[in-house]
Every structure is written in C-alpha cells, then in structure tokens.
mmCIF entry with sequence, helices, sheets and N, C-alpha, C, O atoms, coordinates in Angstrom:
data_MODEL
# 
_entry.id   MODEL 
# 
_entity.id                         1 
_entity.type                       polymer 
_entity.pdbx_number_of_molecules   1 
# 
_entity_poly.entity_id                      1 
_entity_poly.type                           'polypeptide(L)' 
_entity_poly.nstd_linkage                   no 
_entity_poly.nstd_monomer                   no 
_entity_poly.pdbx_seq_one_letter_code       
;(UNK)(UNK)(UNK)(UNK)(UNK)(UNK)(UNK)(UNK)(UNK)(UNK)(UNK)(UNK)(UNK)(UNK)(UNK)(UNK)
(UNK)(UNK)(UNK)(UNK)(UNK)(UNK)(UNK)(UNK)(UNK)(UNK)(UNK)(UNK)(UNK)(UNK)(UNK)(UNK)
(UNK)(UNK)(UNK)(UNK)(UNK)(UNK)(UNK)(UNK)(UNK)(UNK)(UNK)(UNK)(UNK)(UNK)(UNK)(UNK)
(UNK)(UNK)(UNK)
;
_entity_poly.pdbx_seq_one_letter_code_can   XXXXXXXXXXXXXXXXXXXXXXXXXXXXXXXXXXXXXXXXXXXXXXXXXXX 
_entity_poly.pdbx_strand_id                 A 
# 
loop_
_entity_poly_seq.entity_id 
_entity_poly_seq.num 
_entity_poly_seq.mon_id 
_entity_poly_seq.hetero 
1 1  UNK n 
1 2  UNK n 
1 3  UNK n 
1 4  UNK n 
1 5  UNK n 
1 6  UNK n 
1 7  UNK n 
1 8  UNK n 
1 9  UNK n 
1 10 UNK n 
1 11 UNK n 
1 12 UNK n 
1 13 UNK n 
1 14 UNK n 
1 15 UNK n 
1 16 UNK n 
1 17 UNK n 
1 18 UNK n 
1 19 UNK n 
1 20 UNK n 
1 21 UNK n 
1 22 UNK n 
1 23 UNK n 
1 24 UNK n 
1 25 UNK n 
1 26 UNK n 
1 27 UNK n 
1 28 UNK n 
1 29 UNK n 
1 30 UNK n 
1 31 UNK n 
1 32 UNK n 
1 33 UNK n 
1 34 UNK n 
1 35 UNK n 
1 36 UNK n 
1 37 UNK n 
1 38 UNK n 
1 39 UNK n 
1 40 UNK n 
1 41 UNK n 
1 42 UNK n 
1 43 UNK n 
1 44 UNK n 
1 45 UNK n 
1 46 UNK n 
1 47 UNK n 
1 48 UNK n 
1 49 UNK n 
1 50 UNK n 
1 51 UNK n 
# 
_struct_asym.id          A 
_struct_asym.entity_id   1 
# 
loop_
_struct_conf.conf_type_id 
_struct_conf.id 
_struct_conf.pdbx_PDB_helix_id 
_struct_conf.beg_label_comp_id 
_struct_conf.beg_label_asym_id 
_struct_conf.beg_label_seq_id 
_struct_conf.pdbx_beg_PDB_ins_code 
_struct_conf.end_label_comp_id 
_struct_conf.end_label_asym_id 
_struct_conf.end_label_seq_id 
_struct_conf.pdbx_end_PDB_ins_code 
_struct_conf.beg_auth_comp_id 
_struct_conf.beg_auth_asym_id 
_struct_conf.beg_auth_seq_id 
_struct_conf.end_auth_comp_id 
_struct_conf.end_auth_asym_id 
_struct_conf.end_auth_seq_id 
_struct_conf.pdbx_PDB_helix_class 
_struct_conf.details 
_struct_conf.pdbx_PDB_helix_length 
HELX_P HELX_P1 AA1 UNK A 8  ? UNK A 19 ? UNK A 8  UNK A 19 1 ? 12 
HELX_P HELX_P2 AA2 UNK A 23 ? UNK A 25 ? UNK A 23 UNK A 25 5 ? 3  
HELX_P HELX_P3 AA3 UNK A 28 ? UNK A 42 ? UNK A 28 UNK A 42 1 ? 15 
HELX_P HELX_P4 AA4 UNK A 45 ? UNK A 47 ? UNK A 45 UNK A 47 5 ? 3  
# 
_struct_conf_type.id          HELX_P 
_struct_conf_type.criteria    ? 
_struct_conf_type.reference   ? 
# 
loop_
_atom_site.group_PDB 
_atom_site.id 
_atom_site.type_symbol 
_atom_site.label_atom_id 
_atom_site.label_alt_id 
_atom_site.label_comp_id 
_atom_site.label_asym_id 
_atom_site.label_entity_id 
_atom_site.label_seq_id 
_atom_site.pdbx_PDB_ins_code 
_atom_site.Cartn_x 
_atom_site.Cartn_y 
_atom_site.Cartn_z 
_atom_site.occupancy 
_atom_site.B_iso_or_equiv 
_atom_site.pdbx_formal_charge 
_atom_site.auth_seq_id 
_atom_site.auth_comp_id 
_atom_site.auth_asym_id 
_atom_site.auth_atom_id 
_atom_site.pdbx_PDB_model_num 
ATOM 1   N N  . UNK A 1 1  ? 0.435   16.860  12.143  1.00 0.00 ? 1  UNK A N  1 
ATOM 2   C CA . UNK A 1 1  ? -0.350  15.670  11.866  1.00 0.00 ? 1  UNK A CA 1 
ATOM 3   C C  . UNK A 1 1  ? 0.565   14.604  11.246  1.00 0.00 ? 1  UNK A C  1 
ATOM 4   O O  . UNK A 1 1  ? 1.188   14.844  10.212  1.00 0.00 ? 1  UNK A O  1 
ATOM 5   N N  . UNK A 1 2  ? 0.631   13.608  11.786  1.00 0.00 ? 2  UNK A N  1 
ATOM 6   C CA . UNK A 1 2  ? 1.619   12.308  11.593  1.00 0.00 ? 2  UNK A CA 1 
ATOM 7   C C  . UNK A 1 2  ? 0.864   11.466  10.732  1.00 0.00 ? 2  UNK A C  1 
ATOM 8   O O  . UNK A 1 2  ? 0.284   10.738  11.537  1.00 0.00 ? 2  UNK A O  1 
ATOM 9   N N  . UNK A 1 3  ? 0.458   11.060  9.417   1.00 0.00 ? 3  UNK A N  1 
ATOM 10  C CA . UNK A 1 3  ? 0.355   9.490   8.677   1.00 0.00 ? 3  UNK A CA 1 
ATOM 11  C C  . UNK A 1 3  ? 1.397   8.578   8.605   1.00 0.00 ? 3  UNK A C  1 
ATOM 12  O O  . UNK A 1 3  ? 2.425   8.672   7.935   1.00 0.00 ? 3  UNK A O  1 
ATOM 13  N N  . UNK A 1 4  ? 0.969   7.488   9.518   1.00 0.00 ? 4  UNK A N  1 
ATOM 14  C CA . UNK A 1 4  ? 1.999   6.187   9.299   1.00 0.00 ? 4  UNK A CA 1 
ATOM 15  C C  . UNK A 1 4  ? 1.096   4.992   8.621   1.00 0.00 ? 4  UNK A C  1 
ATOM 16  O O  . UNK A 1 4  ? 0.027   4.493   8.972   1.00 0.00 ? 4  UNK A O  1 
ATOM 17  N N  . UNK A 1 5  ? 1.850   4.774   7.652   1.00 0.00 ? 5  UNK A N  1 
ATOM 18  C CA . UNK A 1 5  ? 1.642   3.241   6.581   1.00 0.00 ? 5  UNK A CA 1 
ATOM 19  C C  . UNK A 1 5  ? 2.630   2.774   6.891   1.00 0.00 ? 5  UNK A C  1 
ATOM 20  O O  . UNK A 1 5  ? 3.771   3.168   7.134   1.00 0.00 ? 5  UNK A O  1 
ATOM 21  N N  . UNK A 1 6  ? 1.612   1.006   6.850   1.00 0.00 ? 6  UNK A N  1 
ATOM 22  C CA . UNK A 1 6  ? 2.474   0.088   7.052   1.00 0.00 ? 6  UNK A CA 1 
ATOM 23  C C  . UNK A 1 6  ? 2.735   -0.519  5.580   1.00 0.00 ? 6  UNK A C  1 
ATOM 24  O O  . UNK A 1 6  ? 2.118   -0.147  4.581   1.00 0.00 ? 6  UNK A O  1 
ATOM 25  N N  . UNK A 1 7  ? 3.519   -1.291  5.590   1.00 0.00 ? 7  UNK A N  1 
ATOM 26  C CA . UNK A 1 7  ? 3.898   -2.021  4.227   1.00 0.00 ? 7  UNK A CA 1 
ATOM 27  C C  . UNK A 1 7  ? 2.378   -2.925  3.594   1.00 0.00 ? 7  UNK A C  1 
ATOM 28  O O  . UNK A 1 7  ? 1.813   -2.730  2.518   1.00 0.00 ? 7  UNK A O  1 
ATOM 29  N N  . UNK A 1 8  ? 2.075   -3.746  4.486   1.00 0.00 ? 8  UNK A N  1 
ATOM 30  C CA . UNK A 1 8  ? 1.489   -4.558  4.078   1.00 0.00 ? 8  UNK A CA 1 
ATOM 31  C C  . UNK A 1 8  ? -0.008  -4.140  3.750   1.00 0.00 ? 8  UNK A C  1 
ATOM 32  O O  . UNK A 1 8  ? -0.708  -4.668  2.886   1.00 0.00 ? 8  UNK A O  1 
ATOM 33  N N  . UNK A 1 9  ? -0.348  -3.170  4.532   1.00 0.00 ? 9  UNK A N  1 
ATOM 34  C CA . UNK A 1 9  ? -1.977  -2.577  3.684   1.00 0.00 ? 9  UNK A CA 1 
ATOM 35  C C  . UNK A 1 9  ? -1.509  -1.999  2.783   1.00 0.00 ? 9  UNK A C  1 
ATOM 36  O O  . UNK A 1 9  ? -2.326  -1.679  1.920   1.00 0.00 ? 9  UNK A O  1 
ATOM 37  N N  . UNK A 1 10 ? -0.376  -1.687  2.591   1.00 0.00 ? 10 UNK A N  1 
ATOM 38  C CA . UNK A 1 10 ? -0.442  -0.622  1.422   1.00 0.00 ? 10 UNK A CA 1 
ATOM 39  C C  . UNK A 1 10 ? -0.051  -1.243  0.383   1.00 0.00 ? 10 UNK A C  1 
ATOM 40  O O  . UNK A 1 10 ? 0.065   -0.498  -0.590  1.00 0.00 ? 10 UNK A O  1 
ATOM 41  N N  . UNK A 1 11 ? 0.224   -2.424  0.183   1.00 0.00 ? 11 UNK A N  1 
ATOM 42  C CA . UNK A 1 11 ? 0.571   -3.388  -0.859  1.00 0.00 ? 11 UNK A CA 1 
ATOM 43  C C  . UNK A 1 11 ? -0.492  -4.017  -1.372  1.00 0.00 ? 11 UNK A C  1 
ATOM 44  O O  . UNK A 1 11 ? -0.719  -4.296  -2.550  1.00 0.00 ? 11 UNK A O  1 
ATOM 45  N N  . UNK A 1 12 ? -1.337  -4.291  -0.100  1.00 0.00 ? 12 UNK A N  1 
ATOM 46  C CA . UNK A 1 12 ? -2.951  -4.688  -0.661  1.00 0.00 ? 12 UNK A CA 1 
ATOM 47  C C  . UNK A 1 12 ? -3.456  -3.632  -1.458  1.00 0.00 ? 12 UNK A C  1 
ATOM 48  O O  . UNK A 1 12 ? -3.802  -3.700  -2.637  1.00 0.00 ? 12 UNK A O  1 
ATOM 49  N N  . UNK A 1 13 ? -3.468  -2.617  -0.678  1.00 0.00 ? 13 UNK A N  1 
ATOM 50  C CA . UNK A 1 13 ? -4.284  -1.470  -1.962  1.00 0.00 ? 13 UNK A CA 1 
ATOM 51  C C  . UNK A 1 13 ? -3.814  -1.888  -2.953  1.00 0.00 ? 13 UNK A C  1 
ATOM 52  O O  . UNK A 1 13 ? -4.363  -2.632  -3.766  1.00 0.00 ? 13 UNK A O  1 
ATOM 53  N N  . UNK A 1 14 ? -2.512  -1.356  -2.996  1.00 0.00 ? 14 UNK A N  1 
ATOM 54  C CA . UNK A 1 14 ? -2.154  -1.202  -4.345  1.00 0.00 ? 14 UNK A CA 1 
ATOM 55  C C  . UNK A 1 14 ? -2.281  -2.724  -5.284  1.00 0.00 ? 14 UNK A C  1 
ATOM 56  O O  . UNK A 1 14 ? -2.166  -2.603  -6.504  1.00 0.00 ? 14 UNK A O  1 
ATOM 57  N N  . UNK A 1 15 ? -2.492  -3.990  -4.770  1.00 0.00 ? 15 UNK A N  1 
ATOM 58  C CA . UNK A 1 15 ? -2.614  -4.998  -5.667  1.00 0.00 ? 15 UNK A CA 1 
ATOM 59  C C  . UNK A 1 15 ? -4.304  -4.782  -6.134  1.00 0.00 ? 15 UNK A C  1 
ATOM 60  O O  . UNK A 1 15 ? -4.664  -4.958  -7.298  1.00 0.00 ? 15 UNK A O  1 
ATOM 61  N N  . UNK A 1 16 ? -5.067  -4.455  -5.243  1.00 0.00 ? 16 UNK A N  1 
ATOM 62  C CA . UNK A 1 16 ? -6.863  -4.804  -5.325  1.00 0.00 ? 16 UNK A CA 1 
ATOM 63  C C  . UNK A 1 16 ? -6.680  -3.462  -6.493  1.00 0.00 ? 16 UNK A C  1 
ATOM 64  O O  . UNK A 1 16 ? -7.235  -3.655  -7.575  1.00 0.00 ? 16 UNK A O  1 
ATOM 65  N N  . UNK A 1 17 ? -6.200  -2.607  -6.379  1.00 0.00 ? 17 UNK A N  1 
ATOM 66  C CA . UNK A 1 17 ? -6.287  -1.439  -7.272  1.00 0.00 ? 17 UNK A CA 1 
ATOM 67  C C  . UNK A 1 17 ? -6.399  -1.916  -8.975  1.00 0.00 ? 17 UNK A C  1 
ATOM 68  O O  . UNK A 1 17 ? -7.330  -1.765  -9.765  1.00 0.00 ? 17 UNK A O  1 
ATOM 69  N N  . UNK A 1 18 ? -4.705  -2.701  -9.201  1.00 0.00 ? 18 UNK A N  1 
ATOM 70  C CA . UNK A 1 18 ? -4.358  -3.172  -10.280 1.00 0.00 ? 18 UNK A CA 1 
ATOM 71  C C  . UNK A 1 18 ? -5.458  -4.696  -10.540 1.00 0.00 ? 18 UNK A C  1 
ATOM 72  O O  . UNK A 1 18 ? -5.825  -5.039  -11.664 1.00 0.00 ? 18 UNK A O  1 
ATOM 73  N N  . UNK A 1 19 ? -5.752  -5.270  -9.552  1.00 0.00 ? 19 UNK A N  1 
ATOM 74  C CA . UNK A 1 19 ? -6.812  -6.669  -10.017 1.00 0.00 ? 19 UNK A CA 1 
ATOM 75  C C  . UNK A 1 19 ? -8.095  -5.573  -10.771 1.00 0.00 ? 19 UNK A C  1 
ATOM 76  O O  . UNK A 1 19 ? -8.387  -5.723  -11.958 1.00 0.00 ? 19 UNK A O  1 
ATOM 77  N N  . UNK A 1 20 ? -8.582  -4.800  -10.151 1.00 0.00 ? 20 UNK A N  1 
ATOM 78  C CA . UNK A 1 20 ? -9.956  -3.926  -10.037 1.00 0.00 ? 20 UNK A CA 1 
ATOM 79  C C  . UNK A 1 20 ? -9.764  -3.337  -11.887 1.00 0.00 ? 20 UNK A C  1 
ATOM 80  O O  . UNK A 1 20 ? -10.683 -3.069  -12.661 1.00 0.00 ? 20 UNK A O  1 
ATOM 81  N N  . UNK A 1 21 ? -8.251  -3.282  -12.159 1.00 0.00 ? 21 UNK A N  1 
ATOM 82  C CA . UNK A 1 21 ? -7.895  -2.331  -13.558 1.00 0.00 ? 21 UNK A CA 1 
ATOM 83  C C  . UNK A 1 21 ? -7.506  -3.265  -14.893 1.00 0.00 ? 21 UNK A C  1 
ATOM 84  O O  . UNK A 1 21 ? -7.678  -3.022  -16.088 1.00 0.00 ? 21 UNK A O  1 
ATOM 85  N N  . UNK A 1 22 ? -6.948  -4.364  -14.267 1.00 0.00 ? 22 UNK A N  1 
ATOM 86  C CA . UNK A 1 22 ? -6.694  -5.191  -15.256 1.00 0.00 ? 22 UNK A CA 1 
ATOM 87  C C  . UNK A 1 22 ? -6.946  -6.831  -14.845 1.00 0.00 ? 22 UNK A C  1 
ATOM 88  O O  . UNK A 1 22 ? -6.070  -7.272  -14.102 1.00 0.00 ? 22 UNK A O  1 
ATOM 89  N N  . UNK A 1 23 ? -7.747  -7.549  -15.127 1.00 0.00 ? 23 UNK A N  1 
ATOM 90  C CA . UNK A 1 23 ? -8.114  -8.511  -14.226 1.00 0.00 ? 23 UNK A CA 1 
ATOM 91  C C  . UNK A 1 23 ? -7.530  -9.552  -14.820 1.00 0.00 ? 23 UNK A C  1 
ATOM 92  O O  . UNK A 1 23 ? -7.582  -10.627 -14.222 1.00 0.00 ? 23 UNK A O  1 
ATOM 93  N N  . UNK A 1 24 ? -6.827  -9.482  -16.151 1.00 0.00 ? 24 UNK A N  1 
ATOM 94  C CA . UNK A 1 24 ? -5.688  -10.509 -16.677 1.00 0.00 ? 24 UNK A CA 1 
ATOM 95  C C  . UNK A 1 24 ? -4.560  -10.867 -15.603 1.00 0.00 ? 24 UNK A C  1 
ATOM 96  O O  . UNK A 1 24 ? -4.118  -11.974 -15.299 1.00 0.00 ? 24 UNK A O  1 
ATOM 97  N N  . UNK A 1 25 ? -4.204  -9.502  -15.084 1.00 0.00 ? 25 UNK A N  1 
ATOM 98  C CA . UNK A 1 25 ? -2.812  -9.434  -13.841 1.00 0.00 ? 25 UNK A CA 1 
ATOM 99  C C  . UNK A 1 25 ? -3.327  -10.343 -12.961 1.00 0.00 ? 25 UNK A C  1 
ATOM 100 O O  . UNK A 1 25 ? -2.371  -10.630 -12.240 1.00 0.00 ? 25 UNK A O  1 
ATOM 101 N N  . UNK A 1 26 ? -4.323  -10.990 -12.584 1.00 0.00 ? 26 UNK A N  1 
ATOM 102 C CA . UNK A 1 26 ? -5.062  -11.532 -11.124 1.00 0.00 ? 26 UNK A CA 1 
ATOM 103 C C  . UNK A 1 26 ? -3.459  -12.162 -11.070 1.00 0.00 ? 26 UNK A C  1 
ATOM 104 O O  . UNK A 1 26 ? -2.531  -11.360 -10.963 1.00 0.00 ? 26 UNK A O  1 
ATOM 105 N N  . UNK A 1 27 ? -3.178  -13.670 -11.152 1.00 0.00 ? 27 UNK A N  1 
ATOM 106 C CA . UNK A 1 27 ? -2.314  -14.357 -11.284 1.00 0.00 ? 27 UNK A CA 1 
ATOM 107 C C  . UNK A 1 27 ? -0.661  -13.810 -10.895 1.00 0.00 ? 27 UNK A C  1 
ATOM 108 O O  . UNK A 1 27 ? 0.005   -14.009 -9.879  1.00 0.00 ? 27 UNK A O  1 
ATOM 109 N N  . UNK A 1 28 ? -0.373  -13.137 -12.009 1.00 0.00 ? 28 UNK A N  1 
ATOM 110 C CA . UNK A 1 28 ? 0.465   -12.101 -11.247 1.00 0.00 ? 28 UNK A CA 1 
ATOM 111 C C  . UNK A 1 28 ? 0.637   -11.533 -9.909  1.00 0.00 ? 28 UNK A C  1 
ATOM 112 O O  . UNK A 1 28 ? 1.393   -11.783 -8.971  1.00 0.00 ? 28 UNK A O  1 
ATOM 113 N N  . UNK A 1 29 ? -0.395  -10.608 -10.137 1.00 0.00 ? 29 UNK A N  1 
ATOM 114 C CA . UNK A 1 29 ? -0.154  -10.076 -8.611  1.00 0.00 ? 29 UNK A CA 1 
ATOM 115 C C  . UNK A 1 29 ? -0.431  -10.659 -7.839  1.00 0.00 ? 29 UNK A C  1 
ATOM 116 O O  . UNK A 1 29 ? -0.032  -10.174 -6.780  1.00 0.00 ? 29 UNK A O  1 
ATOM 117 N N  . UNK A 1 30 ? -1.191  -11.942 -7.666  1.00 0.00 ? 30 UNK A N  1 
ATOM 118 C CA . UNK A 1 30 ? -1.613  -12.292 -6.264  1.00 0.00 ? 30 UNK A CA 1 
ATOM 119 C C  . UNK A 1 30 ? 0.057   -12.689 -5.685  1.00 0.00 ? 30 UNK A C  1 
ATOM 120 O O  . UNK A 1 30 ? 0.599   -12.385 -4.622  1.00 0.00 ? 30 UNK A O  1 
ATOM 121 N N  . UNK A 1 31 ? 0.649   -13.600 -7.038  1.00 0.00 ? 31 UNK A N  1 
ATOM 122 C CA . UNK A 1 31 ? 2.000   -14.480 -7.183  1.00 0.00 ? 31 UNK A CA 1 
ATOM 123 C C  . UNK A 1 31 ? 2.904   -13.225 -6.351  1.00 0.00 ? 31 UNK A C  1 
ATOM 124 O O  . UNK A 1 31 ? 3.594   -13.448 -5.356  1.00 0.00 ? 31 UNK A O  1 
ATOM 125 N N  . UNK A 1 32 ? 2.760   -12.095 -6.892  1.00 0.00 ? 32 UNK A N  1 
ATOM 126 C CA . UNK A 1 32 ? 4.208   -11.068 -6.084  1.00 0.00 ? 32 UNK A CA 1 
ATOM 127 C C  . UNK A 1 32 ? 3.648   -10.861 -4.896  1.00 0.00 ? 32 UNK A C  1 
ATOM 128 O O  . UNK A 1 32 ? 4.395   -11.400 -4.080  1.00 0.00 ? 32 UNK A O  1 
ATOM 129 N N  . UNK A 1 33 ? 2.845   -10.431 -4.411  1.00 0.00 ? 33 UNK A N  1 
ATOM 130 C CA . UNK A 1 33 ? 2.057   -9.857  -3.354  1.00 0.00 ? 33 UNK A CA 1 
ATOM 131 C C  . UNK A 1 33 ? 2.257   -11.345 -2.219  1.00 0.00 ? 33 UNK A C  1 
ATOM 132 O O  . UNK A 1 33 ? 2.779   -11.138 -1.124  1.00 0.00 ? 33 UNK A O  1 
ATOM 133 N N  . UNK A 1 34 ? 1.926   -12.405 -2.489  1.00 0.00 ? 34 UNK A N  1 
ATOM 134 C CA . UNK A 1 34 ? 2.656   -13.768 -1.667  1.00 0.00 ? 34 UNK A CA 1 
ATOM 135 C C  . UNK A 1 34 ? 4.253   -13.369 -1.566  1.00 0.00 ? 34 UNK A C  1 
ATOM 136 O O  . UNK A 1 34 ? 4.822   -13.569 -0.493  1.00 0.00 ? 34 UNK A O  1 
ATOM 137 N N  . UNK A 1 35 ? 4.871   -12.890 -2.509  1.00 0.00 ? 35 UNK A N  1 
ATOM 138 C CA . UNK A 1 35 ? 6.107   -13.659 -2.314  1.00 0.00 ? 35 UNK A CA 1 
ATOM 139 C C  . UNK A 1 35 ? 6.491   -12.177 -1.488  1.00 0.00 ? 35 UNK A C  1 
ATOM 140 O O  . UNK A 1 35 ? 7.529   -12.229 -0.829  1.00 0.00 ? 35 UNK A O  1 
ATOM 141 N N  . UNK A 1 36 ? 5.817   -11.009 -1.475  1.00 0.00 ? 36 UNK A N  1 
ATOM 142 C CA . UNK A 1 36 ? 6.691   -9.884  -1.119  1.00 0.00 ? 36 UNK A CA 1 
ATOM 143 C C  . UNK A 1 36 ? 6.213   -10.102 -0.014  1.00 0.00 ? 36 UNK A C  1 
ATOM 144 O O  . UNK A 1 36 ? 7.218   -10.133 0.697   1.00 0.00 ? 36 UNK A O  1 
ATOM 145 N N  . UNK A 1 37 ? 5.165   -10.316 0.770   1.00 0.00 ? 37 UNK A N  1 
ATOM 146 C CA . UNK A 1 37 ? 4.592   -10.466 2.373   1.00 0.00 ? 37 UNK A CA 1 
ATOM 147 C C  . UNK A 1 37 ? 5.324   -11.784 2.632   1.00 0.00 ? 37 UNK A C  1 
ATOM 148 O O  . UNK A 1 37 ? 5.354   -11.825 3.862   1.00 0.00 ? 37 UNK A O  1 
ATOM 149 N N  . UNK A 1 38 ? 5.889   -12.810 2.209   1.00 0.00 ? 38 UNK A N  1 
ATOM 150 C CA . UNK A 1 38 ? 6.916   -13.781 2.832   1.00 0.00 ? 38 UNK A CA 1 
ATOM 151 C C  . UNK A 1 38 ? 7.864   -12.921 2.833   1.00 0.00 ? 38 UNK A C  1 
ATOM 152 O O  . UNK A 1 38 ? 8.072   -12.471 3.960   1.00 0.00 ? 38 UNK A O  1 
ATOM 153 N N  . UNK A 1 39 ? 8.637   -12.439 1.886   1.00 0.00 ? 39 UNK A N  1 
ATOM 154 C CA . UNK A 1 39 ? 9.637   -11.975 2.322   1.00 0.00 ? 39 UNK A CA 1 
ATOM 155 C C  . UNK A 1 39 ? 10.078  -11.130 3.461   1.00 0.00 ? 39 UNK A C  1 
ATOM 156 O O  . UNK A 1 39 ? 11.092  -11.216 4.153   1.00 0.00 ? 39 UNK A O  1 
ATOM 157 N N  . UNK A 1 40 ? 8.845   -10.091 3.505   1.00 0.00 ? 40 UNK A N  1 
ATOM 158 C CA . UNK A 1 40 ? 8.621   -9.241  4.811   1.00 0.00 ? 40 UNK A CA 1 
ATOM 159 C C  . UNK A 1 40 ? 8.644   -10.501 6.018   1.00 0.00 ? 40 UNK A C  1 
ATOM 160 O O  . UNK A 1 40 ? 9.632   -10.723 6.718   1.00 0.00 ? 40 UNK A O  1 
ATOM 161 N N  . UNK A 1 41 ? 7.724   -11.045 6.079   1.00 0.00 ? 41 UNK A N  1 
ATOM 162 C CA . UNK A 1 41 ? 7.537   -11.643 7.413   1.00 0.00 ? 41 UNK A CA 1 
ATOM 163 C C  . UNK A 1 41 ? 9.149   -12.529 7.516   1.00 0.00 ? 41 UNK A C  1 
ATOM 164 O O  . UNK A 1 41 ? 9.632   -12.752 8.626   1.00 0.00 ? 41 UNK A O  1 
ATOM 165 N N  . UNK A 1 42 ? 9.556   -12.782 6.784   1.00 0.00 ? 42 UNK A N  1 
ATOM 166 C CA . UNK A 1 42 ? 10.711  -13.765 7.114   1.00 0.00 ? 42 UNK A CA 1 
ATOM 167 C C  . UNK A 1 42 ? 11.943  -13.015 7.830   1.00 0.00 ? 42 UNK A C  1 
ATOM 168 O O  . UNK A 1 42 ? 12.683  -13.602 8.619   1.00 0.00 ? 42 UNK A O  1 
ATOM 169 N N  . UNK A 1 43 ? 12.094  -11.621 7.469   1.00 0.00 ? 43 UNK A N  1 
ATOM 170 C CA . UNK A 1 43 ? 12.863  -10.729 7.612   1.00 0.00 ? 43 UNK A CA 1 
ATOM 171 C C  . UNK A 1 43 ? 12.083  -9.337  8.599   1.00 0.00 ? 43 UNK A C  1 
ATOM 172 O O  . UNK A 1 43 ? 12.219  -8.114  8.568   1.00 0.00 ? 43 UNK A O  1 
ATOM 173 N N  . UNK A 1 44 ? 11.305  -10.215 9.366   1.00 0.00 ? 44 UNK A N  1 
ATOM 174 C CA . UNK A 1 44 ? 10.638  -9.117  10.292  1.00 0.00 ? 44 UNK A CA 1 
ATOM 175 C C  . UNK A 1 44 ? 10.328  -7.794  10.320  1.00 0.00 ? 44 UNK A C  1 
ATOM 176 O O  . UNK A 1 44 ? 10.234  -6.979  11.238  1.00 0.00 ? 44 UNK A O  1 
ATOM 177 N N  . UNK A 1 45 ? 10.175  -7.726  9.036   1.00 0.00 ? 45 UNK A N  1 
ATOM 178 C CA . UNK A 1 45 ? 10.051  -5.875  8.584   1.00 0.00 ? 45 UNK A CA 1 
ATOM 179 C C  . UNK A 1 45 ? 8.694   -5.661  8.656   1.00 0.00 ? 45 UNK A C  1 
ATOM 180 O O  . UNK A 1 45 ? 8.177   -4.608  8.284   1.00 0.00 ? 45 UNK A O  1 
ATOM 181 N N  . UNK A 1 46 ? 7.999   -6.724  9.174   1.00 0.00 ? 46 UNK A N  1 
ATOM 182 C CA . UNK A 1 46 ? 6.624   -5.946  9.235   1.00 0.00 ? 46 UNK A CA 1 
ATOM 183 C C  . UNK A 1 46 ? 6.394   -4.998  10.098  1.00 0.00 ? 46 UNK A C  1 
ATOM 184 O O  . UNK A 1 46 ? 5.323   -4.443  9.853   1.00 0.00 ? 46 UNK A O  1 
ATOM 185 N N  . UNK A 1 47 ? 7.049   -4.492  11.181  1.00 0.00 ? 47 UNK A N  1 
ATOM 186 C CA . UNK A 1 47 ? 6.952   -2.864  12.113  1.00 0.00 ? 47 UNK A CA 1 
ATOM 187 C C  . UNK A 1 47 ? 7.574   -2.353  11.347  1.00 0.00 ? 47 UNK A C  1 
ATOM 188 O O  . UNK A 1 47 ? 8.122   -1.524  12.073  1.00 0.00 ? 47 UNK A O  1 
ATOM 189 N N  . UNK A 1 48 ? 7.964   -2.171  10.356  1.00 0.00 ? 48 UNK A N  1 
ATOM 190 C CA . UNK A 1 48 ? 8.953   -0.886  9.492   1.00 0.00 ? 48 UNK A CA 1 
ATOM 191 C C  . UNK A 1 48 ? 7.388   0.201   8.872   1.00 0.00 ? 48 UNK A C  1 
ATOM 192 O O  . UNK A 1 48 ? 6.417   -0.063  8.162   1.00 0.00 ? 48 UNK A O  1 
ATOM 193 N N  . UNK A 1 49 ? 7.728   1.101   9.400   1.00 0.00 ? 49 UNK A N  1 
ATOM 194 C CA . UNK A 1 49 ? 6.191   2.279   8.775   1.00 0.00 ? 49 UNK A CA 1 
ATOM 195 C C  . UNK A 1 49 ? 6.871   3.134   7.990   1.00 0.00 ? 49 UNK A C  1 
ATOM 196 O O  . UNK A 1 49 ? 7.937   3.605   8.386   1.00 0.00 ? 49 UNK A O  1 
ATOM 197 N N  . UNK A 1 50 ? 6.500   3.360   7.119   1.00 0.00 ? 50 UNK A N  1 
ATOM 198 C CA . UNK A 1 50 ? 7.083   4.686   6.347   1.00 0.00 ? 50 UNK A CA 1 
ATOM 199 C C  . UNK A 1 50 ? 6.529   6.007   6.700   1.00 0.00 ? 50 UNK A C  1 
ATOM 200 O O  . UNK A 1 50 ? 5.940   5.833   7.767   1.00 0.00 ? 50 UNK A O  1 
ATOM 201 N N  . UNK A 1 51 ? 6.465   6.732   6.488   1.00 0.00 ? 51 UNK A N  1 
ATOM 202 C CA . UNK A 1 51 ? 6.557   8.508   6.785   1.00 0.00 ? 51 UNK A CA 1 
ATOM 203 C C  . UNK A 1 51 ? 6.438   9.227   5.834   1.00 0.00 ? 51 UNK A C  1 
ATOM 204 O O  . UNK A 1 51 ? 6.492   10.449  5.974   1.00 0.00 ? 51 UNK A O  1 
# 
C-alpha cells in the first residue's frame, strides 16, 4: 500500500491545525504558508511527493 503527500495539502493541514490551536499565530502562519507555496511554485516543486 503506497501513501503519497503532496507538499502543499500537507502544509495546509498543518497551518489550519496550528490557526485551530493558537489563533494569535493567524498572522504568522498565514505570512509563512504564502511565502513557502511561492517559493514552491517558483521553483516548480509542486510534483515533488514524499513517501
């Protein structure tokens, strides 16, 4: 049985997780979560799946 994640849902989880736990972070994370999905898309790593 194969699970493949991609970067970018799994960055959402993990930001809605931390908004859902600490809702001071909103600001924060939305701020990294922009800058880490530019960075992906700029550098075409969005087909990169982990394993």
């Amino acid at each position: 049985m194969n699970v493949t994640l991609t970067l970018g849902p799994l960055i959402s989880l993990i930001a809605g997780i931390l908004i859902l736990l600490i809702p001071r972070l909103l600001n924060y994370i939305v701020a990294i979560y922009l800058i880490v999905i530019g960075v992906i898309g700029l550098f075409g790593a969005g087909g990169m799946h982990l394993r």
